[in-house]
TORFI-238906 format. One line per field, with one value per residue (C-alpha): residue number from 1; residue in one letter; z, x, y. Coordinates in steps of 0.5 Angstrom, whole numbers, plus 500, padded with zeros to 3 digits. Example, Ala and Ser with C-alpha at 12.3 -4.5 7.8 and 13.67 -1.06 7.14 Angstrom:
<pts>
resi <- c(1;2)
resn <- c(A;S)
up <- c(516;514)
east <- c(525;527)
north <- c(491;498)
</pts>
This chain:
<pts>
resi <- c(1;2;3;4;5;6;7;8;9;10;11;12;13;14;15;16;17;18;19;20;21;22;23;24;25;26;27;28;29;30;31;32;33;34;35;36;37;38;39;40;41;42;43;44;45;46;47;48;49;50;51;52;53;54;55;56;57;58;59;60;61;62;63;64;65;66;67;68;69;70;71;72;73;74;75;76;77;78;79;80;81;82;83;84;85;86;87;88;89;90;91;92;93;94;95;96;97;98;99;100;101;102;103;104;105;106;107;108;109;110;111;112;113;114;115;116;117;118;119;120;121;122;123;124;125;126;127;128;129;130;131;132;133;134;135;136;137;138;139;140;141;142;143;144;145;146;147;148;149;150;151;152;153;154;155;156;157)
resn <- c(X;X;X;X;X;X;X;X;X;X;X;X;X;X;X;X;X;X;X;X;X;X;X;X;X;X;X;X;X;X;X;X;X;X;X;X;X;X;X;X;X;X;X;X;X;X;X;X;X;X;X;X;X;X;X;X;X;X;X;X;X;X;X;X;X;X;X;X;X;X;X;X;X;X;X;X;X;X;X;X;X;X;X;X;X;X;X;X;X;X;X;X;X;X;X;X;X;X;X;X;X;X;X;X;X;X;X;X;X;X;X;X;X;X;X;X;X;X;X;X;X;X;X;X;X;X;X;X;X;X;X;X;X;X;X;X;X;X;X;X;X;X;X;X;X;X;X;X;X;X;X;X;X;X;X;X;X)
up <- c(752;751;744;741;740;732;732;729;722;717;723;724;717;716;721;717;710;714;717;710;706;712;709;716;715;718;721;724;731;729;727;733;739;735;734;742;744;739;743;750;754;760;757;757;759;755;761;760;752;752;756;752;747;747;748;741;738;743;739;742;747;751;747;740;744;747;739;736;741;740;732;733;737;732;728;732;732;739;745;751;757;764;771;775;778;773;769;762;758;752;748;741;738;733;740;739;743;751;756;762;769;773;779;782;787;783;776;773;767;765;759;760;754;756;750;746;749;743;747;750;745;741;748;747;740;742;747;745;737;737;732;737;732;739;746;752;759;765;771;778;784;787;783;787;789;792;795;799;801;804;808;811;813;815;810;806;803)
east <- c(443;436;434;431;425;422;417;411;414;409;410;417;420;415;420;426;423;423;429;432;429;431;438;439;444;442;447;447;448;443;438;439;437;431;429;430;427;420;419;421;415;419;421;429;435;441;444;438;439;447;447;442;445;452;453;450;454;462;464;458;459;456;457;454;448;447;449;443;439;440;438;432;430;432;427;421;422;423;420;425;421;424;423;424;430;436;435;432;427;426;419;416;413;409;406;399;396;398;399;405;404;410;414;417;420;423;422;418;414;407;403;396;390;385;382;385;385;383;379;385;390;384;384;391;390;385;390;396;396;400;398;398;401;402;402;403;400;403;401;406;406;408;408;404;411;414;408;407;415;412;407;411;416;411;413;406;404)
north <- c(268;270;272;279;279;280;287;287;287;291;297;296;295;302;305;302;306;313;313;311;316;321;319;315;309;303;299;293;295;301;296;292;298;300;294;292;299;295;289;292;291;296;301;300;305;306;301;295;296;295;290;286;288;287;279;279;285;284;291;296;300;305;311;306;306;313;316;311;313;321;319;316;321;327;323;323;314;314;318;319;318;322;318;322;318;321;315;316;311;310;308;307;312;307;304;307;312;311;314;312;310;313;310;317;311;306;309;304;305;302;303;305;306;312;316;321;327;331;336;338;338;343;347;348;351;356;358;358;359;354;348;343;335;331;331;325;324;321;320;319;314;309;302;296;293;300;303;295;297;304;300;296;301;306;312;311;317)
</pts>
C-alpha cells in the first residue's frame, strides 16, 4: 500500500484555516482528498483519488469524493481542470502561478512555468469592465508518448 504523501505544510495547514473560518468541516476523509489533490504531481481524477484513497479509508466511496471535491471547489481551494477526454482533473490553486500542457489524446496534464500574463489580464479589464481576480492558460497537443503512437501508426498531425 503506497503512502500519502505530506504536503508542503506552512501552505497546507494555511488552507486548512481558511476552510475552517469558511465553517467547513474537516473530516478525516475530507483531510485526506485535499491533502492527496496537494502532493499529486498528475493532476488526479475523482477515479485516481478514490482508489488511492480507499485502502486507507474502507468506508469512502465514490460519492464521499465527488462531494469533498464539490466543497473545495466552492471555496476556490481547487481548480477543476477539463481534459477534453469527459474525465475531470483536479489541481491546487496554492500551486503558484502555472499553466497546463493538455493532451487532447490521453488527457494528461503537465504544469508548466511562463510569466504572469498581467498584460492581458489589464487588456481584459479595459475591454470588458470587468475586474479581472484570476485567469489560467492552456495549451493542447499531443504528449511526447501520444504524439510517437501517432507516428507510428501514420496519423500525425
Amino acid at each position: 500500500m503506497m503512502e500519502i504523501e505530506t504536503p508542503d505544510t506552512t501552505t497546507f495547514n494555511l488552507i486548512l484555516d481558511k476552510l475552517q473560518k469558511k465553517g467547513v468541516r474537516m473530516t478525516k476523509q475530507r483531510e485526506a482528498v485535499l491533502r492527496a489533490i496537494a502532493t499529486s504531481h498528475t493532476h488526479p481524477t475523482v477515479e485516481e483519488l478514490y482508489t488511492q484513497l480507499k485502502p486507507y479509508y474502507p468506508s469512502m466511496s465514490l460519492a464521499t469524493v465527488y462531494n469533498n471535491l464539490k466543497v473545495f471547489l466552492d471555496h476556490h481551494v481547487i481548480t477543476e481542470l477539463n481534459t477534453g477526454t469527459n474525465t475531470a482533473r483536479y489541481d491546487m490553486y496554492t500551486h503558484g502561478q502555472h499553466y497546463h500542457a493538455i493532451c487532447t489524446e490521453c488527457g494528461k496534464i503537465v504544469d508548466f512555468n511562463f510569466p504572469p500574463l498581467t498584460d492581458a489580464e489589464m487588456v481584459a479589464e479595459a475591454v470588458t469592465g470587468f475586474k479581472i481576480k484570476e485567469h489560467n492558460l492552456e495549451v493542447r497537443g499531443l504528449c511526447p508518448e501520444c504524439y510517437e503512437k501517432a507516428k507510428m501508426s501514420g496519423k500525425e498531425a
